[in-house]
Structure formats: structure tokens, C-alpha cells
C-alpha positions in Angstrom: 102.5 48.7 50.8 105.9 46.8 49.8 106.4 43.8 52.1 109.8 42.5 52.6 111.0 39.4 54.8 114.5 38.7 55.2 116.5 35.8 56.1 119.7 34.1 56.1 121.6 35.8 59.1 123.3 33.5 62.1 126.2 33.1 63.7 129.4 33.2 61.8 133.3 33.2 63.0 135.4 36.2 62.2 136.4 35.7 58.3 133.4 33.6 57.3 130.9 34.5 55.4 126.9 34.9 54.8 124.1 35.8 52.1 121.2 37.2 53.6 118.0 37.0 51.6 115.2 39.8 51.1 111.4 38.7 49.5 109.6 41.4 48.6 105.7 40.8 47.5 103.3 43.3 46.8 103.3 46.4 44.4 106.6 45.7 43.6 106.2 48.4 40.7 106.8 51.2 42.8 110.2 50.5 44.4 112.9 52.5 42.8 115.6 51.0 44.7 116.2 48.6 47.5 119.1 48.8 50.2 120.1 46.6 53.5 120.7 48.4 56.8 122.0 47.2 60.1 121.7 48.3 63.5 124.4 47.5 66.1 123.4 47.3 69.7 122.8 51.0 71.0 124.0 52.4 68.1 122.2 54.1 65.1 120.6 52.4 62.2 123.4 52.9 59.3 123.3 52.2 55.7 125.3 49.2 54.1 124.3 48.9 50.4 121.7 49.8 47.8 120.9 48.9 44.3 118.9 50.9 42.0 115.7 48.9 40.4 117.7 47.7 37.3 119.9 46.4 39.1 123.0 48.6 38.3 124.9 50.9 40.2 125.2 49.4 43.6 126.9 51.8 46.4 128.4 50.8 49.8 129.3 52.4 52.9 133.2 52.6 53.2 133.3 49.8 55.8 132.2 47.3 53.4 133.9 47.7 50.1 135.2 45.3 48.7 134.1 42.9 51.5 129.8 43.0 51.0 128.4 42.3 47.7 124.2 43.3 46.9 122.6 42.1 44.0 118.7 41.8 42.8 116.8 39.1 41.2 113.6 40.7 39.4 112.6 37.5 38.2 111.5 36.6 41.6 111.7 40.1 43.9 114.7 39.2 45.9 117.6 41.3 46.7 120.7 39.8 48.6 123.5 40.5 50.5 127.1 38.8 49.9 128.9 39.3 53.1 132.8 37.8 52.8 135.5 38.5 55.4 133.0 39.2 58.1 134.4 41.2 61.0 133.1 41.3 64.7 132.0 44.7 64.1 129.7 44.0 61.2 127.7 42.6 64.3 124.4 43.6 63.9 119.9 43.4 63.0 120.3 43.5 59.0 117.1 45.0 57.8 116.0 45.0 53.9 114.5 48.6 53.1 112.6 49.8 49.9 112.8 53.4 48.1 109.8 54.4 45.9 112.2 57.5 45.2 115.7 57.6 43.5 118.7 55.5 45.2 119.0 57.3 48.8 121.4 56.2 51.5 119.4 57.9 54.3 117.0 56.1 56.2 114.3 58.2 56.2 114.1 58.4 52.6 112.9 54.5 52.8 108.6 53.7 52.6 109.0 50.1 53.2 111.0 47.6 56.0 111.8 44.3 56.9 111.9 43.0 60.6 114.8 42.4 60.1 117.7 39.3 60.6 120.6 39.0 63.1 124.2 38.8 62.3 126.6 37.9 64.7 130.2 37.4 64.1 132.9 35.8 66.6 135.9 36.7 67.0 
């Protein structure tokens, strides 16, 4: 099993921005791609970003274009979220996930998660 700890979230005025952090140790071989998703306060998980294992094609949701930035390091089995022009809705638990399958942007397609790191942004 892929373990993955994340880090790096706080609390950040609207316009700021954050990098949040993801360490993934163990069999590190099997992940195909790795992706961050957040959870807002009774709403659904949703997906953000993911990035395949070589590090290319990255894919957002909509509400982040152009705004969120992920990127890997396979040196050291870190993935990382840029997040510029944060907005009080991108308000939410950030959690790192890992694919041992393709570059999905469904949840339930993911083996491996984080516990995940809070984001809060003021308006």
C-alpha cells in the first residue's frame, strides 16, 4: 500500500497563495498517476488536479485553471499543489490521492489517500 502525507495548508486571505505538499513512501512503482482532491464542508469530495507518473499532462477542474498549478518530483515522491489567487470558495480538506490505473478524475478510481490538510481562505 502507497502511503501519502500531506501538508502545507493554513489559513490564507482571499488572493494569497499556498503550496501544499504530498510524501508518498512505499511501492511507489505502482502509482500511475497522482491527483489532489478537496472536500468543502457538506459538500462532495471533488477533483482538483492530476498528473500522470511522468509527470506530463496535468488536467484541472474548470474552477482552477489558470489559478492552481500540480507538479511531481520523482526524485523524492512528492507531488505539489501551487494554489495562486485563492478564492473563499476553494475553502476546503485537500487530500493527495494515488491511481495504480491510468489518469482518472473520479474518486473511486483512486487505491491510495492522504488524511488530508485544511485550506481556509478569508475573504
Amino acid at each position: 500500500q502507497v502511503q501519502l502525507v500531506e501538508s502545507g495548508g493554513g489559513l490564507v486571505q482571499a488572493g494569497g497563495s499556498l503550496r501544499l505538499s504530498c510524501a508518498a513512501s512505499g511501492p511507489a512503482f505502482v502509482i500511475s498517476a497522482l491527483a489532489w482532491f478537496r472536500q468543502a464542508p457538506g459538500k462532495e469530495r471533488e477533483f482538483v488536479a492530476a498528473i500522470s507518473r511522468s509527470g506530463s499532462s496535468p488536467y484541472y477542474t474548470d474552477s482552477v485553471k489558470g489559478r492552481f498549478t500540480i507538479s511531481r518530483d520523482n526524485v523524492n515522491y512528492m507531488i505539489y499543489l501551487q494554489m495562486s489567487n485563492l478564492k473563499p470558495e476553494d475553502t476546503a480538506v485537500y487530500y493527495c490521492a494515488a491511481a495504480r490505473k491510468g489518469i482518472p478524475a473520479t474518486q473511486y478510481e483512486y487505491d491510495d489517500w492522504g488524511q488530508g490538510t485544511q485550506v481556509t481562505v478569508s475573504s
